[in-house]
C-alpha positions as CSV (number, residue, x, y, z in Angstrom):
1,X,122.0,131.8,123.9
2,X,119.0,134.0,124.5
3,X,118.1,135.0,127.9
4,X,122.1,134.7,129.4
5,X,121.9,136.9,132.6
6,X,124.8,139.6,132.0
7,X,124.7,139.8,136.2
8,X,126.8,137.5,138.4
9,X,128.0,137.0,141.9
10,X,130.9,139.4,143.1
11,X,134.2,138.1,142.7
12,X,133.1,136.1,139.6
13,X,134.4,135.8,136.2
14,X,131.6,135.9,133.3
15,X,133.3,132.8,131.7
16,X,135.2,130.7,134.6
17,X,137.1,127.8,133.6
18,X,135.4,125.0,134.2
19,X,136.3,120.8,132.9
20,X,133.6,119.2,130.5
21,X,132.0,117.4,133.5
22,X,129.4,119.3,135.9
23,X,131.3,118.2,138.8
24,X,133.8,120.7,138.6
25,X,132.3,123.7,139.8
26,X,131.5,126.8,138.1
27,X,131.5,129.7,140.1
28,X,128.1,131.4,138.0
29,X,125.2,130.2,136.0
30,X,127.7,131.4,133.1
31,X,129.1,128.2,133.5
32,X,126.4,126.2,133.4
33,X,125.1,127.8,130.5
34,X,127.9,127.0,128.6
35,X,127.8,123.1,129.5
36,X,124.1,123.5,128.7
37,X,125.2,124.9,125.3
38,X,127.3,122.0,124.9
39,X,125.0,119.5,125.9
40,X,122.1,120.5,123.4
41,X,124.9,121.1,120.7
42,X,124.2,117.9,119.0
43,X,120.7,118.1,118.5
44,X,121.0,120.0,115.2
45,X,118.8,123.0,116.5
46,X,119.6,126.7,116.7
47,X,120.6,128.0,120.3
48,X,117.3,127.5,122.4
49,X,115.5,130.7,124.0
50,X,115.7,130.2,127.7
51,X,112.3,132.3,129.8
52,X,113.9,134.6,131.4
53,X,112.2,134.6,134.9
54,X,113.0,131.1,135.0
55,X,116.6,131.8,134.1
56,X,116.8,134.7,137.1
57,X,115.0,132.1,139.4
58,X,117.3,129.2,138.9
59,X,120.4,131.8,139.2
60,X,119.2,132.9,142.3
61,X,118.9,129.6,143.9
62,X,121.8,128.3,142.4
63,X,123.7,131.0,143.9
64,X,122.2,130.1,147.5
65,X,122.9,126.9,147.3
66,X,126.5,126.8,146.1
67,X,127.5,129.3,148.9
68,X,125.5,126.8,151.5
69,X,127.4,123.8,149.8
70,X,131.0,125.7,150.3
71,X,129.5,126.4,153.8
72,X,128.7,122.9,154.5
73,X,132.2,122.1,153.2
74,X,134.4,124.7,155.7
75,X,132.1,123.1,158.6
76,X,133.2,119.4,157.1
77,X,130.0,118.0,156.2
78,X,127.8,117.9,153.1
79,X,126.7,114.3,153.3
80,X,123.0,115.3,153.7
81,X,123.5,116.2,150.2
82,X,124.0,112.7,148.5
83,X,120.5,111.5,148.6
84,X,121.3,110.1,144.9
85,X,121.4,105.8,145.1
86,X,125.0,106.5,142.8
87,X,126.5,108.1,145.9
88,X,125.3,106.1,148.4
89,X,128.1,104.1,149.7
90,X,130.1,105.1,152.9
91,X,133.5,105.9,150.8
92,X,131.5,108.7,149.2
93,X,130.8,110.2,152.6
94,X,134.0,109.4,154.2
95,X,136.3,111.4,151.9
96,X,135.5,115.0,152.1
97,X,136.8,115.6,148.3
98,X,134.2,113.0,147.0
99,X,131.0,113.8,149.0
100,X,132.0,117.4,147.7
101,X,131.9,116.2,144.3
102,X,129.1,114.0,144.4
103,X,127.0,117.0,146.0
104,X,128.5,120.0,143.5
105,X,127.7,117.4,140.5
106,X,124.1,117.1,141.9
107,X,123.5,120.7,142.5
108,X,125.0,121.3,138.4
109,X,122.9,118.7,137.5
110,X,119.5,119.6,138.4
111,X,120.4,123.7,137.3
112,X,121.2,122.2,133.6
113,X,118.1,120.2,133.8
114,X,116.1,123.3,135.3
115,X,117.4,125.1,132.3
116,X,116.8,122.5,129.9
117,X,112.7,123.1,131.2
118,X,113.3,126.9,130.6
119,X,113.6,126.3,127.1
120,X,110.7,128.0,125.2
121,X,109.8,126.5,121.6
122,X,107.4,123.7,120.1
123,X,107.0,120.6,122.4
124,X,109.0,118.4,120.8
125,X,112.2,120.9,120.6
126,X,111.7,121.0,123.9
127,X,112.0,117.1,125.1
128,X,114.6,116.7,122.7
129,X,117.0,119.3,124.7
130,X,115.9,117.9,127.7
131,X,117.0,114.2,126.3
132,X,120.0,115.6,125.3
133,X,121.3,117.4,128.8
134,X,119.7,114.1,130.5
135,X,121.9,112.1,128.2
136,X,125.2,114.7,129.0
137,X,124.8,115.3,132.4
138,X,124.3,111.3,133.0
139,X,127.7,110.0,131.2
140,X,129.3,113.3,133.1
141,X,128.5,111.7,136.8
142,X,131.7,111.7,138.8
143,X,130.9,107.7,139.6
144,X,131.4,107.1,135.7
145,X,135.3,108.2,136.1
146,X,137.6,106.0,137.9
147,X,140.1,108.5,139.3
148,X,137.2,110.1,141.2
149,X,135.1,107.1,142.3
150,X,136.4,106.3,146.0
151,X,134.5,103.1,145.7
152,X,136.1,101.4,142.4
153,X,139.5,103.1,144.1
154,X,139.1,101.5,147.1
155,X,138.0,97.6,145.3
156,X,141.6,98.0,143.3
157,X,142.8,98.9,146.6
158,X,142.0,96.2,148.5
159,X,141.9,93.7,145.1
160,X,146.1,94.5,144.7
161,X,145.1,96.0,141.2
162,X,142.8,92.3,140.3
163,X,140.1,94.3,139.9
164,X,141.1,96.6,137.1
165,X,142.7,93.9,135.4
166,X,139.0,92.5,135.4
167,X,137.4,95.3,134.6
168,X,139.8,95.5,131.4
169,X,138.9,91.7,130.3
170,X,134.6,92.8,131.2
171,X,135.5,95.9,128.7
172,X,137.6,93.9,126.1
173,X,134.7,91.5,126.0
174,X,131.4,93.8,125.5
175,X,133.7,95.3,123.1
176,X,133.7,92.2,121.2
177,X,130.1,91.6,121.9
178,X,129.4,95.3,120.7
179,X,127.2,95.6,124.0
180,X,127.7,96.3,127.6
181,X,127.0,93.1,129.5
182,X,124.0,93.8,131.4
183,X,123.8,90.4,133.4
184,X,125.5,87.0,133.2
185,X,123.9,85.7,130.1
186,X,125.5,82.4,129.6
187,X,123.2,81.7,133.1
188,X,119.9,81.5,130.5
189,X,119.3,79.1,127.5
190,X,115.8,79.8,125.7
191,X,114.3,76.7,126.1
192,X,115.7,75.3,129.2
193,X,115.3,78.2,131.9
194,X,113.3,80.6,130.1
195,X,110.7,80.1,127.5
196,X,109.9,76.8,129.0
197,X,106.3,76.6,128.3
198,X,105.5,73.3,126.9
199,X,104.3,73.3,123.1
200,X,104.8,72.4,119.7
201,X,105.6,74.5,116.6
202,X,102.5,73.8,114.2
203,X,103.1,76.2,111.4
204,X,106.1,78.3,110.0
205,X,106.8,80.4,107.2
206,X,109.8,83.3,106.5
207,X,108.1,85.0,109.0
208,X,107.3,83.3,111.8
209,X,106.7,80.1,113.6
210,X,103.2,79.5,115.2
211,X,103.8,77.5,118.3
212,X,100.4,76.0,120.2
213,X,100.6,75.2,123.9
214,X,100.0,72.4,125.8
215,X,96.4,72.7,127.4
216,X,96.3,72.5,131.1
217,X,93.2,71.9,131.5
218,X,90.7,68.9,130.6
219,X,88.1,71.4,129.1
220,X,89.3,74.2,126.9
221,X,86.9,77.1,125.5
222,X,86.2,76.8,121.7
223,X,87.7,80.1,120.8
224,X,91.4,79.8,121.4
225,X,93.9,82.3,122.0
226,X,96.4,84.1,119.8
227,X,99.0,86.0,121.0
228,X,101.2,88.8,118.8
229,X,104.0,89.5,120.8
230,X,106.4,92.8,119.2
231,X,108.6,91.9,116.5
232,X,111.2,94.4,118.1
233,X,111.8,92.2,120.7
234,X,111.7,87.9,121.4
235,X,108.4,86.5,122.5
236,X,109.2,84.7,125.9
237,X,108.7,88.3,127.5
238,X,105.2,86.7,127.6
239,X,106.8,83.6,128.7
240,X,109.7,84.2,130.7
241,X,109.5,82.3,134.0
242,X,106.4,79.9,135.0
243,X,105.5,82.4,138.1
244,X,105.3,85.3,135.7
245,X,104.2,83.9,132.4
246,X,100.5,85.2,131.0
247,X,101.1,81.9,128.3
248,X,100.4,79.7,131.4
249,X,98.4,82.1,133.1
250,X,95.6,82.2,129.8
251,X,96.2,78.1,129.7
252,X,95.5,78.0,133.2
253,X,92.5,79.8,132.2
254,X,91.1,77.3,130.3
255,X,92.0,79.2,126.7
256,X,93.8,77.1,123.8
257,X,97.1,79.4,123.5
258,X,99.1,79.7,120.0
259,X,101.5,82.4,120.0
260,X,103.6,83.8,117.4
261,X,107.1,83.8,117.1
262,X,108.8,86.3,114.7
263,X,112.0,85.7,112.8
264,X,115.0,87.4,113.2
265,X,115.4,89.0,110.2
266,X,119.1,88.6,108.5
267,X,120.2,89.8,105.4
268,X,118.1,88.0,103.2
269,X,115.1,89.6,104.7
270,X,116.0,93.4,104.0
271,X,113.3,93.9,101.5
272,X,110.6,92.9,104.1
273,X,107.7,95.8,104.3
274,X,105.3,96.7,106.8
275,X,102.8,95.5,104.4
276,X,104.1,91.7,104.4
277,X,104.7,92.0,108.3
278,X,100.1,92.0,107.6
279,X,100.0,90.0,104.9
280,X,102.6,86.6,106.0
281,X,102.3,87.5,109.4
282,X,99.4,88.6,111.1
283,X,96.9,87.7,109.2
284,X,98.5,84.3,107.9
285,X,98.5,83.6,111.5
286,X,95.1,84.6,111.9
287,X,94.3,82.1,109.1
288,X,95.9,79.1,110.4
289,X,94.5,79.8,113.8
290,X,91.1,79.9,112.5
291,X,91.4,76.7,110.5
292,X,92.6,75.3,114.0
293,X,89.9,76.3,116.1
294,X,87.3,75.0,113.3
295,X,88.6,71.9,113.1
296,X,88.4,71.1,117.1
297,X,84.8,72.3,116.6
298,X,81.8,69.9,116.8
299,X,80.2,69.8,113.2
300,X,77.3,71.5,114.3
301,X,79.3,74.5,116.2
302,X,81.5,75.2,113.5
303,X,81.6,78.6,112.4
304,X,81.1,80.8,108.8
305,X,83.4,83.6,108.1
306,X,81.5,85.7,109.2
307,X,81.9,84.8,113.0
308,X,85.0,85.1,115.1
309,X,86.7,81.5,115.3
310,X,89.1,83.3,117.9
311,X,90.5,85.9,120.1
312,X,93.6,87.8,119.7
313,X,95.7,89.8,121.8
314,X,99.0,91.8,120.5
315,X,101.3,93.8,122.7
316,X,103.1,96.9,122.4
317,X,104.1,96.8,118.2
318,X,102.9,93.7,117.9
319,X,99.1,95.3,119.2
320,X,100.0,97.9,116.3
321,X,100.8,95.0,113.8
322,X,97.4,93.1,115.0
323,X,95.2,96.6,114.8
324,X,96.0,97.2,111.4
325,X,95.3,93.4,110.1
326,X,92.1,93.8,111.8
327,X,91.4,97.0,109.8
328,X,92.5,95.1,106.3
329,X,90.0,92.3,107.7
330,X,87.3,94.8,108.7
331,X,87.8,96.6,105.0
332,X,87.3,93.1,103.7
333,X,83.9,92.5,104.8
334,X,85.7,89.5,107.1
335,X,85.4,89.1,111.0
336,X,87.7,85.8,111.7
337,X,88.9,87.3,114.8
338,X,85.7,87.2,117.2
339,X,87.4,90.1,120.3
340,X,90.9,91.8,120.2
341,X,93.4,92.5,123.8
342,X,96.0,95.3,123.3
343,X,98.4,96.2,125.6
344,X,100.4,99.0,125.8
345,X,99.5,99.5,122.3
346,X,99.4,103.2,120.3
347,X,97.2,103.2,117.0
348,X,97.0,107.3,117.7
349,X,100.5,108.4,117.7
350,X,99.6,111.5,118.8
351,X,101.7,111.4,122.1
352,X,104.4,109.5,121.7
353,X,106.2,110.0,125.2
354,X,109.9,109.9,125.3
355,X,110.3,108.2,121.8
356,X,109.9,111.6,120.3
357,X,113.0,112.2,120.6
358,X,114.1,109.9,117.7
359,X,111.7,110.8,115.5
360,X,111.5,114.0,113.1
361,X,111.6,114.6,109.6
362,X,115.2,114.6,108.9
363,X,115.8,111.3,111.0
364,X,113.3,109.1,109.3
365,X,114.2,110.7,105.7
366,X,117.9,109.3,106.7
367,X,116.5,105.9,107.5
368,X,114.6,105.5,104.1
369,X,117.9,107.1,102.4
370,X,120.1,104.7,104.0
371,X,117.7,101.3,104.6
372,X,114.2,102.2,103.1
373,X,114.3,100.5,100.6
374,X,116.7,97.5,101.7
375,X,118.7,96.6,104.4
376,X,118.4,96.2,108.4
377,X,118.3,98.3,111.5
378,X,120.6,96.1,113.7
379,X,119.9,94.9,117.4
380,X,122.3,96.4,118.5
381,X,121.2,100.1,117.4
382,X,118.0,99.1,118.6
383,X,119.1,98.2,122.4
384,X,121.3,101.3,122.1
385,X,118.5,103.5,121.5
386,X,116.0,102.0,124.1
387,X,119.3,101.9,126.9
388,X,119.5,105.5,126.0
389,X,115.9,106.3,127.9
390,X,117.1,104.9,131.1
391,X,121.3,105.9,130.8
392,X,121.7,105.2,134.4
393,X,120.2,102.1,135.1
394,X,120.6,100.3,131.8
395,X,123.9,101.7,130.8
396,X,126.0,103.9,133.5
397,X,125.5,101.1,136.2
398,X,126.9,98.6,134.2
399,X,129.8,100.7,133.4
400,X,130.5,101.3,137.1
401,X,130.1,97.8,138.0
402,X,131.8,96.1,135.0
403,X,134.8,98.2,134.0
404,X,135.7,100.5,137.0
405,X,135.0,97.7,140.3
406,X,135.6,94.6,137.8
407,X,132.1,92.9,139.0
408,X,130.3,90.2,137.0
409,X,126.8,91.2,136.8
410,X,124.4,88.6,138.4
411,X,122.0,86.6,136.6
412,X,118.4,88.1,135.9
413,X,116.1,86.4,133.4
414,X,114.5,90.0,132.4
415,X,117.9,91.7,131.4
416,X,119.0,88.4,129.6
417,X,115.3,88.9,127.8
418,X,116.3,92.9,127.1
419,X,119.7,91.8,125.4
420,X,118.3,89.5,123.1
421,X,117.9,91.9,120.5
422,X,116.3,91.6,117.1
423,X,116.8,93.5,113.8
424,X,114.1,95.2,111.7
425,X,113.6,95.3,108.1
426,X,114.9,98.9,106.9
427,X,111.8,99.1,104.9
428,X,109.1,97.8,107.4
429,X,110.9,100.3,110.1
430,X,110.9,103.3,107.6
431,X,107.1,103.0,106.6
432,X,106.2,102.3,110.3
433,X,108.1,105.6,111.3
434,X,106.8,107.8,108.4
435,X,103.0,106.8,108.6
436,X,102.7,106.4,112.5
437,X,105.1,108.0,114.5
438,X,105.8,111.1,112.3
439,X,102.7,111.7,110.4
440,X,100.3,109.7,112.8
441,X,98.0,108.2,109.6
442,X,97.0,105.1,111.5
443,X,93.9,106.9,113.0
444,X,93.4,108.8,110.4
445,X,89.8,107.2,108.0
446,X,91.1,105.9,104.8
447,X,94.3,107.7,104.9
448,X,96.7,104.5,104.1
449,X,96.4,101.5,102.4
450,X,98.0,98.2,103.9
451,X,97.4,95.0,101.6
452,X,94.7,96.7,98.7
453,X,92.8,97.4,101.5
454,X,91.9,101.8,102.9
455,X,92.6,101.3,106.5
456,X,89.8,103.0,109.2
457,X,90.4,102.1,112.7
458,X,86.3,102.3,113.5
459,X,85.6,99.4,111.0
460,X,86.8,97.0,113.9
461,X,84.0,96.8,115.5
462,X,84.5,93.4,117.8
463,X,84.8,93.8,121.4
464,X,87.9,94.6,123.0
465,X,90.0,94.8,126.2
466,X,92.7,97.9,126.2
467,X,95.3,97.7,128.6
468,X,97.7,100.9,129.5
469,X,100.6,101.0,132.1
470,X,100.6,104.3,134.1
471,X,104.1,105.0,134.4
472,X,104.9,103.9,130.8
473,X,107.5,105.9,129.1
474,X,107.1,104.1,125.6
475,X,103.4,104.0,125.2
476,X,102.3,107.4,127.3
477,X,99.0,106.0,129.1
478,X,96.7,108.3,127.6
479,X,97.8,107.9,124.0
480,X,96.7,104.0,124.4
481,X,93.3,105.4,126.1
482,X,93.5,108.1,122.5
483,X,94.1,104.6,120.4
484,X,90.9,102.5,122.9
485,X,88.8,105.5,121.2
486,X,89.5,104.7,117.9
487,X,87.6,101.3,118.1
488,X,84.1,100.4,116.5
489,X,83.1,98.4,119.1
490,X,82.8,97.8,122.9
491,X,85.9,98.7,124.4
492,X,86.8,98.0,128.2
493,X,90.2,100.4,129.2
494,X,92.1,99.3,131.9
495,X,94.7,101.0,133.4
496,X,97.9,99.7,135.7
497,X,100.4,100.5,138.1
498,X,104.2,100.4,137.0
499,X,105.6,101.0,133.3
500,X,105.8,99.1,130.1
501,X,107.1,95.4,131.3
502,X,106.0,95.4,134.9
503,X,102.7,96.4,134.6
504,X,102.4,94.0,131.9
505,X,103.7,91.0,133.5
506,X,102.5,91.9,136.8
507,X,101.3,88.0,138.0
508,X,97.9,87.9,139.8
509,X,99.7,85.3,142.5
510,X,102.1,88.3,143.8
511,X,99.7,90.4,144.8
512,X,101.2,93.8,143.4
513,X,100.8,96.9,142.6
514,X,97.2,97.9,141.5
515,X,95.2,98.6,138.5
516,X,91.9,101.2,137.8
517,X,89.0,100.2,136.1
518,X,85.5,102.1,135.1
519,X,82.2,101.3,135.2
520,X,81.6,99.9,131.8
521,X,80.4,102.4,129.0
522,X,81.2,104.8,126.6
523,X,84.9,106.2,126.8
524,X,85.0,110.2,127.5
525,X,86.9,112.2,125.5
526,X,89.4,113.0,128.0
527,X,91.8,110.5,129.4
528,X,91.6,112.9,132.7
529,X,87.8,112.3,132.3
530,X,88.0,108.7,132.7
531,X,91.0,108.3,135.2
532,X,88.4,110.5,137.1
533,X,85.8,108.1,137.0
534,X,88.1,104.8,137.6
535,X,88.2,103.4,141.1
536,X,91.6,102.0,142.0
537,X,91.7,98.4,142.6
538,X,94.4,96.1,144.7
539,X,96.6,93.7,142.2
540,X,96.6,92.6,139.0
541,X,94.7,93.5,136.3
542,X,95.2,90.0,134.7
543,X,92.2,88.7,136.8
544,X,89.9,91.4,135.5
545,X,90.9,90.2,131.8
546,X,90.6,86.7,132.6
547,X,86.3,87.3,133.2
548,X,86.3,89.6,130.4
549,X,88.0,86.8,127.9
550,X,86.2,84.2,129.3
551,X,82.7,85.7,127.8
552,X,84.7,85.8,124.2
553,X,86.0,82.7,125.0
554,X,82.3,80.9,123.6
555,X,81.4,77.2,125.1
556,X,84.2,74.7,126.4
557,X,84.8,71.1,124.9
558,X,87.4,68.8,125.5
559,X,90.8,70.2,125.4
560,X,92.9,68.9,122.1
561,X,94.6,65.6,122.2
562,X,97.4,66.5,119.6
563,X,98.9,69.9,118.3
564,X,97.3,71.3,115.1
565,X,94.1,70.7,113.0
566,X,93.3,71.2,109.8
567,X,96.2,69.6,108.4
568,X,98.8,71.5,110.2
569,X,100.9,68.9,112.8
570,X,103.7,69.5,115.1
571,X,107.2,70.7,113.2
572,X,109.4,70.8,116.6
573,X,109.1,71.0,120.5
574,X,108.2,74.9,121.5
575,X,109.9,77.6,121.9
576,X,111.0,76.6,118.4
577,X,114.4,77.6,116.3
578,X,113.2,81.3,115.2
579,X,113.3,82.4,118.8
580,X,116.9,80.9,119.0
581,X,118.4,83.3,116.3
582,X,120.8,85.5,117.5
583,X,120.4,89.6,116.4
C-alpha cells in the first residue's frame, strides 16, 4: 500500500498479530493497514494510495488515543467511550473485558474508516473503498459474535440455554426464507392491515393492474390522479396505513386517484425491456386514465389530445419510468398528461449517491452477460443489496436480536413493506443500468430512443412539482434538483427533511419535520444557489403540493358513481392479485 508509515511506537512490532476482527487490538497503524488492505481486497482495484499527511495525522492520534484507552483501562474505566447505541446496555459497561472491547473496536473502526477517506483516486474508487471498509468493519463489530456479546451471554444465562435454542430455530428459518427476518411478517396481510384503501381494479394487462379509488368526497376535480409507484418495490408504500397514506391524503383532496400496480415478474417475464415497461406500462396506463377522465367529463368540457385529461405523479423509478413516457409523448406531438409530480426521482444520473457503488463497467457488462438478454434479478439480491447501505440497522441488528438473544422481531408495517421484495426483468434492469446510471443518457437531447421515439427531457414542457428528500442516500438531493432542470416547463422544487421513505411519507397530520421552498421562478444553476434562497418551512410538504395540484386539478363535478369509464368496469376489490405475488 502506498503511503505505509515505516515509523511506529517503541516497543512495537511492524506487523503484530492481530484476529480478522478490529476488536482485537493492534499495537500500530501497521495493523490497521493491513485489515484496511483486507477490507478493500474485494473490490477488484489495485492497492489504493493513502495521502500521506492524512496517514501521519491519523497515526498520531491513533497512537494518543490507544495509550489513553489502556490508561482508562489500568484506572478501570472506559465507559465514556461506548457512546455507540450497539454498546449501550449496562452488561457492556459492567464487564471490564467488554466495555474494553467495545471501546478498542470503536477507536479501530473510525482509524479504518479515516483511512478509507485518505484514499486518493477518482470519486467513485473512492466511495467504493469506503463501502467496502464500512461493509467489513460493520459484520466485524464485537456485538455480532456471541462469545463476546455480554448481553446475548447473559439472555442464555438467565434463559437456561432457551434462548440459543431459539435463536438456532430464528436462523434455520430465514435460512429457509433466504432472508433475515426483519419483523414478524405473518402480523401483515396486504389487503387487510396494509394496503387497505378502498378501490376497485379497472384495468390489467401482463404488466400491471390499474386500481381506481373510492372518492371521498361528493365533488371530485375533472383531472384525476395517476400514481407510478417503483417497480422495484410493491405500491402500498404510498398506501401503507390510513394515517400515513398520500392515496387517501390526494382523495381527501378532492382528486380522482388510479394508481398502478406492477407485476411481479416470474419466469415467464424475463424477456421484459425497459422499452415495454413505456410502452404496456406507462403509457398504456396513461391511455386508460385518459379515456377515464373523458368519459366523466360533461360533453362540452371534454378534451382533444392535445390537452392534458390528467395529472401524474411517479416516485423514485417509477418518476424515471413516468419521465421517459412523457418524453416518447412529448416526441409524439401528444400532451395527454396535463402536469407531472416526481419524487425523489433522478432523470440526470450524474450523482448517484451511495448506489455508485454497484455500478461500473464490469458490473453491468456481467448483468447483460448473465440476464440481459433473459432472465431475472431476484428479490432477494435486490433487498440484499439495498440492506447492504444500512448493514447495521437493516441487517447486523437483526442478527444480534434473532440468532445470538433468540428475540422475535416486533411487528412494523414499514419493514413488512421493505421485505416484500420484487424481481426485475434481466433485460429492463441491464438497459436501465447501462443508459442511466452508467452512461447517464437520459438527460442527454436525442441520445436514446425508447418506443421509435429520440428522447429530450426539455420537450416536456407541462408544469411540474419536484420533490427531493434532504438526507436521501438513494436519490442525492441535488441530483433530483440537476433532473427539475431538465424540464421544458414551469417547475416548482421542493425540498424535505429526512431521507428517501420518510420524507416521502411524512403525513401533514403529524406535524414533522420540515420542508424548504423558493419563491417561484427560474431554477439556478446551482443546487447551493437555490437551497440559499429557500426559506425553511415547519411540516409537511404535502400541504404545499396539495395547492399546487389543485390549480392542475381543472373544475370539480360530481365525484364518479361506479369505477371505470369508457368501457373499462371493476375486475376485483383493490389492492388487487398483482400486489399479492410473492418475489
Amino acid at each position: 500500500m502506498a503511503a505505509n508509515p515505516t515509523d511506529h511506537p517503541a516497543g512495537s512490532s511492524p506487523h503484530p498479530p492481530w484476529p480478522a476482527w478490529p476488536g482485537a487490538g493492534p499495537s500500530s497503524l501497521a495493523g490497521l493497514q493491513q485489515a484496511f488492505e483486507r477490507a478493500v481486497g474485494g473490490t477488484g482495484a489495485a492497492a489504493p494510495v493513502l495521502d500521506p499527511a492524512q496517514v501521519a495525522d491519523i497515526q498520531s492520534r491513533y497512537a494518543r488515543e490507544y495509550a489513553q484507552l489502556w490508561s482508562n483501562l489500568l484506572a478501570g474505566s472506559v465507559q465514556e467511550h461506548l457512546s455507540d447505541r450497539r454498546f449501550a446496555a449496562p452488561t457492556w459497561r459492567e464487564n471490564t473485558f467488554s466495555s474494553y472491547t467495545a471501546a478498542l473496536y470503536l477507536l479501530n473502526a473510525r482509524a479504518l474508516m479515516e483511512l478509507a477517506d485518505a484514499v486518493q483516486g477518482e470519486p467513485r474508487v473512492r466511495q467504493r473503498i469506503r463501502f467496502a471498509v464500512q461493509q467489513w468493519v460493520d459484520a466485524a463489530a464485537p456485538s455480532n459474535q456471541l462469545a463476546l456479546n455480554p448481553e446475548a451471554i447473559q439472555v442464555a444465562l438467565q434463559s437456561g440455554g432457551e434462548s440459543l435454542r431459539r435463536g438456532i430455530d430464528n436462523l434455520l428459518g430465514d435460512l429457509r426464507r433466504g432472508k433475515v427476518s426483519q419483523t414478524d411478517e405473518s402480523a401483515f396481510e396486504v389487503g387487510r392491515n396494509v394496503a387497505t384503501t378502498e378501490g376497485a381494479v379497472v384495468f390489467e394487462n401482463a404488466f400491471f393492474q390499474l386500481i381506481e379509488y373510492k372518492a371521498l368526497t361528493a365533488k371530485v376535480h375533472a383531472r384525476p390522479l395517476l400514481i407510478v409507484p417503483p417497480c422495484i418495490n410493491k405500491f402500498y408504500i404510498l398506501d401503507l396505513q390510513p394515517s400515513n397514506s398520500l392515496v387517501r391524503y390526494a382523495l381527501e383532496q378532492g382528486h380522482r386517484v388510479l394508481l398502478v400496480s406492477w407485476r411481479n415478474p416470474d419466469a415467464s417475464c424475463g424477456a421484459w425491456t425497459w422499452d415495454d415497461y413505456i410502452v404496456d406500462g406507462v403509457l398504456r396506463a396513461v391511455e386508460v386514465s385518459r379515456a377515464i377522465a373523458v368519459a366523466a367529463q360533461p360533453a362540452s368540457r371534454r378534451t382533444g389530445n392535445g390537452d392534458g385529461a390528467i395529472n401524474a405523479l411517479g416516485f423514485c423509478v417509477g418518476g424515471t419510468l413516468l419521465g421517459t413516457a412523457l418524453a416518447v409523448l412529448a416526441g409524439r406531438g401528444e400532451r395527454p398528461v396535463h402536469s407531472a409530480t416526481l419524487l425523489t426521482t433522478l432523470l440526470d444520473f450524474t450523482d448517484t449517491g451511495v448506489l455508485d457503488v454497484f455500478v461500473d463497467e464490469a458490473q453491468v457488462a456481467m448483468r447483460e452477460a448473465t440476464i440481459g438478454r433473459g432472465g431475472l434479478l431476484t428479490g432477494a439480491e435486490l433487498a440484499a443489496a439495498f440492506s447492504s447501505l444500512r448493514a447495521n440497522d437493516l441487517t447486523w441488528n437483526y442478527v444480534v436480536g434473532n440468532y445470538l438473544k433468540g428475540e422475535t422481531p416486533p411487528p412494523f408495517d414499514l419493514l413488512y413493506w421493505n421485505a416484500d421484495s420484487t424481481n426485475l426483468p434481466g433485460p429492463m434492469l441491464a438497459w436501465y443500468l447501462r443508459h442511466t446510471y452508467l452512461e447517464n443518457s437520459l438527460r442527454k437531447p436525442d441520445a436514446l430512443t425508447v418506443a421509435g421515439v429520440r428522447i429530450d427531457l426539455r420537450r416536456i414542457d407541462v408544469p411540474a412539482y419536484v420533490y427531493a428528500s434532504r438526507e436521501d442516500h438513494i436519490v442525492p438531493w441535488q441530483s433530483a434538483y440537476a433532473s427539475a432542470r431538465l424540464l421544458g416547463g414551469d417547475t416548482r422544487f421542493v425540498l424535505g427533511a429526512s431521507g428517501h421513505i420518510a420524507g416521502v411519507i411524512n403525513p401533514a397530520s403529524k406535524g414533522k419535520r420540515s420542508h424548504w421552498r423558493a419563491e417561484a421562478g427560474a431554477l439556478p444553476s446551482a443546487a447551493t444557489e437555490w437551497f440559499d434562497q429557500a426559506t425553511e418551512h415547519a411540516g409537511s410538504w404535502w400541504p404545499d403540493w396539495a395547492a399546487w395540484l389543485s390549480t392542475q386539478a381543472g373544475p370539480l363535478q360530481s365525484a364518479p358513481r361506479q369505477y371505470g369509464g369508457a368501457g373499462h368496469v371493476a375486475i376485483e376489490p383493490a389492492p388487487g392479485r398483482y400486489v399479492k405475488v410473492k418475489a
